[in-house]
C-alpha positions as CSV (number, residue, x, y, z in Angstrom):
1,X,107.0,140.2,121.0
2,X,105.5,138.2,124.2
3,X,104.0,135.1,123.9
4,X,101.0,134.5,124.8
5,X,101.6,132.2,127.6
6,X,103.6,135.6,129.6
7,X,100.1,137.5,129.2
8,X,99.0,136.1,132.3
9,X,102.3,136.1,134.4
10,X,102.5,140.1,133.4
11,X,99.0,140.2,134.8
12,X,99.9,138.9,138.2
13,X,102.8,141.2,138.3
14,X,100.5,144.4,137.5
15,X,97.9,143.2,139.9
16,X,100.2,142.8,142.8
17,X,101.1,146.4,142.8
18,X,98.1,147.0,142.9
19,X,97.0,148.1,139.6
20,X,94.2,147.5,137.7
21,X,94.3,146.9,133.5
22,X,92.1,146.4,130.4
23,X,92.5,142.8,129.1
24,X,91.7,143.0,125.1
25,X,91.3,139.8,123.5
26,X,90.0,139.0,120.1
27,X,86.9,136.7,120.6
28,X,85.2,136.6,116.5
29,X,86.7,137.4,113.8
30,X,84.6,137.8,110.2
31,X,87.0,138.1,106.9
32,X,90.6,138.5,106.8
33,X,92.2,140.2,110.3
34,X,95.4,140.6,110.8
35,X,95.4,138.2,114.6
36,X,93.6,135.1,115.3
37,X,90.7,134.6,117.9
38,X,92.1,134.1,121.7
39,X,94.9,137.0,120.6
40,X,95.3,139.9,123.5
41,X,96.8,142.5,124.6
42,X,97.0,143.9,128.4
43,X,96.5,147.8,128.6
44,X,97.8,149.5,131.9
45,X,98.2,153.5,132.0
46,X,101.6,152.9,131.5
47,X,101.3,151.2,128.1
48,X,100.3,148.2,126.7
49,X,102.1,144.4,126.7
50,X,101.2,141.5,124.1
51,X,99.3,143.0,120.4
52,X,96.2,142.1,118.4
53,X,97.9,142.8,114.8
54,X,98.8,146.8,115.0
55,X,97.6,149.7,113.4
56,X,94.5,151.8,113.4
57,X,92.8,148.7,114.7
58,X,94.5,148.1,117.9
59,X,95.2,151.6,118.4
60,X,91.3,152.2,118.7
61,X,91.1,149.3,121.0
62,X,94.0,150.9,123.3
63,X,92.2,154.2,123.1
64,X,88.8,152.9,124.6
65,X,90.5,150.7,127.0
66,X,92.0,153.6,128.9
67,X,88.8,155.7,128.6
68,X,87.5,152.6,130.8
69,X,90.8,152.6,132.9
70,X,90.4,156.4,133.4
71,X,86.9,156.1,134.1
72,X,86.9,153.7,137.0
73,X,83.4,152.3,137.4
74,X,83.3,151.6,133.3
75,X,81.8,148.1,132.5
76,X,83.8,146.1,130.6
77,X,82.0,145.8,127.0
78,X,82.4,144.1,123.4
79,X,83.8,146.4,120.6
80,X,83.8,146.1,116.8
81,X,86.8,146.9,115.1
82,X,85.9,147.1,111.4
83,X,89.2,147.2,109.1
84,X,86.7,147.0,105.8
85,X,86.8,150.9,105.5
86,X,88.5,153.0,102.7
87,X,91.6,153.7,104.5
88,X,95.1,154.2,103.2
89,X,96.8,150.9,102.4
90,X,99.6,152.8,104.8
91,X,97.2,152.3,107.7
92,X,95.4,149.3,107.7
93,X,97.8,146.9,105.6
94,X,96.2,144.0,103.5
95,X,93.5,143.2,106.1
96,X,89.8,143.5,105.3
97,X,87.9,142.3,108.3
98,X,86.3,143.2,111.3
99,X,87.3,141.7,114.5
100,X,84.9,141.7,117.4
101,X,87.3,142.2,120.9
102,X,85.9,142.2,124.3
103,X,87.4,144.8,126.7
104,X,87.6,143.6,129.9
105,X,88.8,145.6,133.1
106,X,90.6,143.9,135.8
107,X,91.3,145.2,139.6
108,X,93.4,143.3,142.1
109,X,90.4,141.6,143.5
110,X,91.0,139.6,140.4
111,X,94.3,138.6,141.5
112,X,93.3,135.0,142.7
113,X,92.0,134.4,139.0
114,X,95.2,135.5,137.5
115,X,97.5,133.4,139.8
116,X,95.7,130.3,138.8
117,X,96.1,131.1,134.9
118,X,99.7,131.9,135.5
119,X,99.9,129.0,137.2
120,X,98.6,126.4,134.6
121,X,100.3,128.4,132.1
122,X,104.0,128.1,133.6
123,X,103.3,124.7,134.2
124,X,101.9,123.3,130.8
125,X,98.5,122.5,132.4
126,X,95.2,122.8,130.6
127,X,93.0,125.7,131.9
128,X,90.6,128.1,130.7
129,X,89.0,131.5,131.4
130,X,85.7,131.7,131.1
131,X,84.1,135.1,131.4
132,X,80.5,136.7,130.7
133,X,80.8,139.1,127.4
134,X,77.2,139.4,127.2
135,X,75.1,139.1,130.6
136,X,71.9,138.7,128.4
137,X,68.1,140.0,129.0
138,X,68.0,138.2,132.5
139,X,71.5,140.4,133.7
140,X,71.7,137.5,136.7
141,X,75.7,138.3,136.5
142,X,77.6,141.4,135.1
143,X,79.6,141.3,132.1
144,X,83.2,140.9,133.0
145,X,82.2,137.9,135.6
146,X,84.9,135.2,135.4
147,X,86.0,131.9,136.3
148,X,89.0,129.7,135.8
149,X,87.5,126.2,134.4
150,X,90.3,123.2,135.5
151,X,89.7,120.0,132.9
152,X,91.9,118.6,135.6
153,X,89.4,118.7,138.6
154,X,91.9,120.7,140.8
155,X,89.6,123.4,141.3
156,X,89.6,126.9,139.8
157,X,89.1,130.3,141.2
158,X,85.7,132.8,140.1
159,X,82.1,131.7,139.4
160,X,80.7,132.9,136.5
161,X,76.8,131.2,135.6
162,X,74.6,127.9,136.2
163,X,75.2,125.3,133.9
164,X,74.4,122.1,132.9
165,X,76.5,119.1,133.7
166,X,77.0,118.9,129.9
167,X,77.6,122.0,129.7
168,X,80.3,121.9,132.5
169,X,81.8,118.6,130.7
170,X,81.8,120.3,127.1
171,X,83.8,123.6,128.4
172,X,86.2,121.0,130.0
173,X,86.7,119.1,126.8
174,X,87.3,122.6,124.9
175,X,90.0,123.9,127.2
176,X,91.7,120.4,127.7
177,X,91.8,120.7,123.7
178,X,92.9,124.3,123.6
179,X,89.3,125.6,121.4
180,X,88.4,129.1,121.7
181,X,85.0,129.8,121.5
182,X,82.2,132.6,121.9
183,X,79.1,130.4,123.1
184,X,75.7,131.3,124.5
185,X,73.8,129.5,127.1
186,X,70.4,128.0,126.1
187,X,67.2,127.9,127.8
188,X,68.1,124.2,129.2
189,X,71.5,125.2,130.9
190,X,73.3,124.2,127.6
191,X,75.9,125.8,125.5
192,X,76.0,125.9,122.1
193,X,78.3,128.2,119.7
194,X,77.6,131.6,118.7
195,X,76.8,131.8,114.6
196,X,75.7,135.7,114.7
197,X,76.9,138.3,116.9
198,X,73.8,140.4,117.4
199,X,72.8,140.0,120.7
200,X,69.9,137.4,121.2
201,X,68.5,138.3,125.0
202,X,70.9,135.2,125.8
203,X,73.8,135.3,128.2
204,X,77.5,134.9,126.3
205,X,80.7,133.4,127.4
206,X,83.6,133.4,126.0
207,X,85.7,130.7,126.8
208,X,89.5,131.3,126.4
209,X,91.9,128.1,126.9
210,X,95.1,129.2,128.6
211,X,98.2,128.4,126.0
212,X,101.1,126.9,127.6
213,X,104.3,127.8,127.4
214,X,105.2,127.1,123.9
215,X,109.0,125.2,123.8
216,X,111.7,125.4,121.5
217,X,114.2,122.8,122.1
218,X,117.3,123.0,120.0
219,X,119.3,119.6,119.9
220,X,122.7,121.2,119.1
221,X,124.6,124.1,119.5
222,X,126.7,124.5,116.1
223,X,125.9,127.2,113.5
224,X,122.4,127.0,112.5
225,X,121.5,126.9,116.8
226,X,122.5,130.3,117.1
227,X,120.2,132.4,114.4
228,X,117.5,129.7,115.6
229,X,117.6,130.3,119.1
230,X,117.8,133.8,118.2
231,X,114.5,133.8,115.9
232,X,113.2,131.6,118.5
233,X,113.4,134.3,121.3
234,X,111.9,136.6,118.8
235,X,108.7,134.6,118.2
236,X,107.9,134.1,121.5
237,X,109.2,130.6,122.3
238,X,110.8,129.7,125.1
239,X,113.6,128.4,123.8
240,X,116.5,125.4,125.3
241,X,119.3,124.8,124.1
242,X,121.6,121.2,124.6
243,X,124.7,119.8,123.5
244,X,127.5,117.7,125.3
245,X,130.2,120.6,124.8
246,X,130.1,123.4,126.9
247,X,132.4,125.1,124.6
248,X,129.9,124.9,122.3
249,X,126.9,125.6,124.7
250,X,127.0,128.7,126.5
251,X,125.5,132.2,127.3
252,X,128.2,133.5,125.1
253,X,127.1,132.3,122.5
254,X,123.3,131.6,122.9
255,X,122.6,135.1,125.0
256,X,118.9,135.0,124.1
257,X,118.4,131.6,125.2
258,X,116.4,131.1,128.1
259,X,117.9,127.7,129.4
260,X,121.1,126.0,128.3
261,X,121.8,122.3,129.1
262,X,125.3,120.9,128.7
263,X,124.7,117.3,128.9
264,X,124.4,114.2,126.4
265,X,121.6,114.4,124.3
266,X,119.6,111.3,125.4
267,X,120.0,112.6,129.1
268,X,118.8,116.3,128.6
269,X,115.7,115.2,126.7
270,X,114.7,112.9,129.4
271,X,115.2,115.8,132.2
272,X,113.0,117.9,129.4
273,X,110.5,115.8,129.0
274,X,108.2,116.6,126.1
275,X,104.4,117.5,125.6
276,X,102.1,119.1,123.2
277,X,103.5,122.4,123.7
278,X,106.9,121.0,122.7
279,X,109.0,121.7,119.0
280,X,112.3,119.6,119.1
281,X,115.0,120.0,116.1
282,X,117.8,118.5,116.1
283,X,120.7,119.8,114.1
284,X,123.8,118.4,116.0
285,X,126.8,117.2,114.5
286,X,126.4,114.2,113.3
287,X,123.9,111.7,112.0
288,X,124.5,109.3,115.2
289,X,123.9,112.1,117.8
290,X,120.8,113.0,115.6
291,X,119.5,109.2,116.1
292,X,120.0,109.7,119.9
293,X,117.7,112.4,120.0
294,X,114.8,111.1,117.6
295,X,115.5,107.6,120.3
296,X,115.1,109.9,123.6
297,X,112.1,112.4,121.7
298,X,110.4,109.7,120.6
299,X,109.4,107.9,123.7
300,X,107.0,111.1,124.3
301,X,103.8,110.2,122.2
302,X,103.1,114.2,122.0
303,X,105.4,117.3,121.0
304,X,106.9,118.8,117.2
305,X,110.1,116.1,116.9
306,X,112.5,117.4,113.8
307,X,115.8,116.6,112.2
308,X,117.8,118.3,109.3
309,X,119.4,115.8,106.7
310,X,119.0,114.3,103.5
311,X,116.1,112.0,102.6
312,X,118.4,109.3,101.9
313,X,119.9,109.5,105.6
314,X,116.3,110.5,106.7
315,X,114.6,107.3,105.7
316,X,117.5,105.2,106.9
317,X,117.2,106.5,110.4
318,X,113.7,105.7,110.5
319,X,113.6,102.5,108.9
320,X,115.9,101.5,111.8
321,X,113.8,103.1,114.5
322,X,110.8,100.9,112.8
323,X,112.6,97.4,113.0
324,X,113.4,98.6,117.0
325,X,109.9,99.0,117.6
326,X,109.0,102.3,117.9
327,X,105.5,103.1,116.9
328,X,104.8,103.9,113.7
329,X,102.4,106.6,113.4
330,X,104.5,108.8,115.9
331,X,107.5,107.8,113.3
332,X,105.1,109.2,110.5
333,X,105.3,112.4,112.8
334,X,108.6,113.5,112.5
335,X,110.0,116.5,110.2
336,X,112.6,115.1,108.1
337,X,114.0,116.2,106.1
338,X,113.2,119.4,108.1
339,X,112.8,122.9,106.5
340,X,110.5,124.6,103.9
341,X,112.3,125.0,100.5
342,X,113.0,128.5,100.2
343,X,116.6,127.7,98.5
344,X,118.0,128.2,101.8
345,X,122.4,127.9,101.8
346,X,123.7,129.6,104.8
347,X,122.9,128.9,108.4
348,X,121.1,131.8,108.8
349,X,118.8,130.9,105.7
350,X,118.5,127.1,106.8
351,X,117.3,128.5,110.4
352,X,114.8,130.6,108.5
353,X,113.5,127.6,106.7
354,X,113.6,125.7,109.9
355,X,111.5,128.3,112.2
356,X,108.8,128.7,109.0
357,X,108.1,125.0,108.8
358,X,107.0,125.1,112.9
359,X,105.0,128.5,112.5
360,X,103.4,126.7,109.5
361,X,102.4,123.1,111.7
362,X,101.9,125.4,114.6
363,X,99.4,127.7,113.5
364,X,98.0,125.8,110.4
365,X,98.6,121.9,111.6
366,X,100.1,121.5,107.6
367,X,102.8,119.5,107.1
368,X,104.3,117.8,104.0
369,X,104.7,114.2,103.9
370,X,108.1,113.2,103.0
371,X,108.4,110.2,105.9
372,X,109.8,107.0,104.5
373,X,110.0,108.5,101.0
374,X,106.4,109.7,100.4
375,X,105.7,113.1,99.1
376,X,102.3,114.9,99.8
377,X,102.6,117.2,96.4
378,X,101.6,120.6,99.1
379,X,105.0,121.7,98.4
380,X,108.3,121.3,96.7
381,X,111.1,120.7,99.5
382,X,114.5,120.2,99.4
383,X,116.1,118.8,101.8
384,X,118.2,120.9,103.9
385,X,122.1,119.5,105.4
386,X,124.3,121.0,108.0
């Protein structure tokens, strides 16, 4: 499945042939849905790219967007989809919510929008689209107006309303900090989040923080890199692999991969560099090349930073990056031992393990505390070895 980060390079590339598309993204949610707020999918007549959870959910959603695509002139417009009816389980899973998704049609006179998105994107820069769902009684703009909001003061591309300057300063802070949100504009040029969905005669934004590319960098090519990098690939992450044998890595052997780097470990981390949008595991050969990477991660004060081992080994690795004087709450940071306990044996199973623990930080920011010996009682782990 594509990430979310490709959305908007598959949008350029649709837009320069010349075609127009339905953007669907998932801007409420109420109860249990099967995708997140900010998730999308890009309709074309062709098909669709990207998802927002399946079923007879989406699949209404993908029906209504090519009405609008076959329409034309169709305004882009806000749709419920309610999965609380009596359904077959076959159909609508275990869901029970509704999702409100904003259908929004795009031509090639939004091209300039969509480079600029792809851009920051690509590039791990912080950037937002912020577009009116709901013009309000005053209809000064239509819905569909956009605009790319740049925390970085580069510019951005579209205009979408009047605001505030506090306004202005509080959608930077949201899309430098990667929050979604549905907001309306008050009376005063403010903002201020959206706690029902009927309409209130106020315009609506939604502002939708572009996701970079999200990194998986694999410090090792031996048996548990290869059904890694592969689950990697699978889940969207753009995935690196390194190692100082180029026996070891190679396309051969890593075909999904979409970088491979044969040089010592300290070295290709530093070409790497690291940032939020980074998850680094290390599962090399040996406990000293696994210190070289935690040495060259940790110089980066952002980014997932992992290692496989044994707690003993664990804690003695850190205890000697504390007396070097690296800092200690980024030492508090790091994975190790690294891998949910699901009685994992073979590298297949340990990779499994491995790729649950970063969905679980990723998505849900939980982690379990077993740094330096102390256990958080969340979970029962143990730890997993090459």
């Amino acid at each position: 499945m594509p990430g979310v980060d490709q959305i908007w390079s598959e949008a350029v590339r649709t837009l320069e042939r010349d075609r127009p598309f339905a953007l669907a993204t998932v801007v409420n949610v109420r109860g249990s849905t099967p995708r997140e707020v900010g998730a999308k999918m890009l309709i074309r007549a062709d098909g669709q790219f990207g998802t927002i959870g399946g079923g007879c959910g989406e699949a209404e959603v993908f029906r209504k967007a090519r009405l609008m695509l076959d329409e034309g002139g169709a305004q882009s417009k806000l749709a419920e989809v309610d999965l609380t009816g009596d359904f077959d389980q076959e159909d609508v899973g275990v869901c029970g919510g509704i999702m409100d998704v904003f259908i929004d049609l795009w031509s090639p006179r939004d091209l300039p929008v969509a480079r600029k998105l792809a851009e920051s994107a690509e590039h791990n820069r912080p950037a937002a689209l912020l577009t009116v769902v709901d013009a309000g009684s005053g209809r000064e703009l239509p819905v569909g107006a956009k605009a790319v909001i740049d925390p970085s003061g580069c510019g951005g591309e579209g205009v979408v309303v009047e605001l505030g300057d506090g306004a202005v300063n509080q959608l930077a802070e949201r899309a430098a900090d990667a929050r979604p949100g549905l907001l309306e504009v008050a009376g005063d040029g403010g903002l201020r989040p959206v706690a029902r969905i009927e309409s209130t005669g106020a315009p609506r934004l939604y502002l939708d923080p572009v996701i970079g590319a999200q990194r998986l960098i694999i410090a090792g090519a031996g048996h548990i890199a290869q059904p890694l990098c592969a689950l990697g690939s699978m889940l969207g992450f753009h995935v690196t692999v390194i190692d100082d044998r180029a026996s070891f890595a190679n396309r051969e052997r890593f075909p999904t991969a979409d970088a491979i780097i044969v040089k010592p470990f300290a070295a290709a981390i530093d070409a790497l560099g690291l940032d939020r949008h980074c998850y680094l595991v290390s599962v090399t050969r040996g406990h000293a090349y696994d210190e070289e990477v935690l040495r060259a991660a940790l110089k980066y004060p952002e980014g997932f930073v992992g290692m496989i081992g044994s707690r003993r080994r664990a804690r003695a690795t850190l205890d000697r990056l504390a007396a070097d004087g690296y800092d200690p709450n980024r030492l508090k940071e790091v994975h190790v031992p690294l891998g949910l306990d699901i009685g994992a044996e073979t590298p297949e199973e340990i990779a499994i393990a491995i790729i649950a623990e970063i969905i679980r930080e990723r998505r849900l920011g939980v982690r379990d505390e077993f740094n330096l010996g102390v256990k958080s009682g969340r979970l029962s782990r143990r730890p997993l070895n090459r």
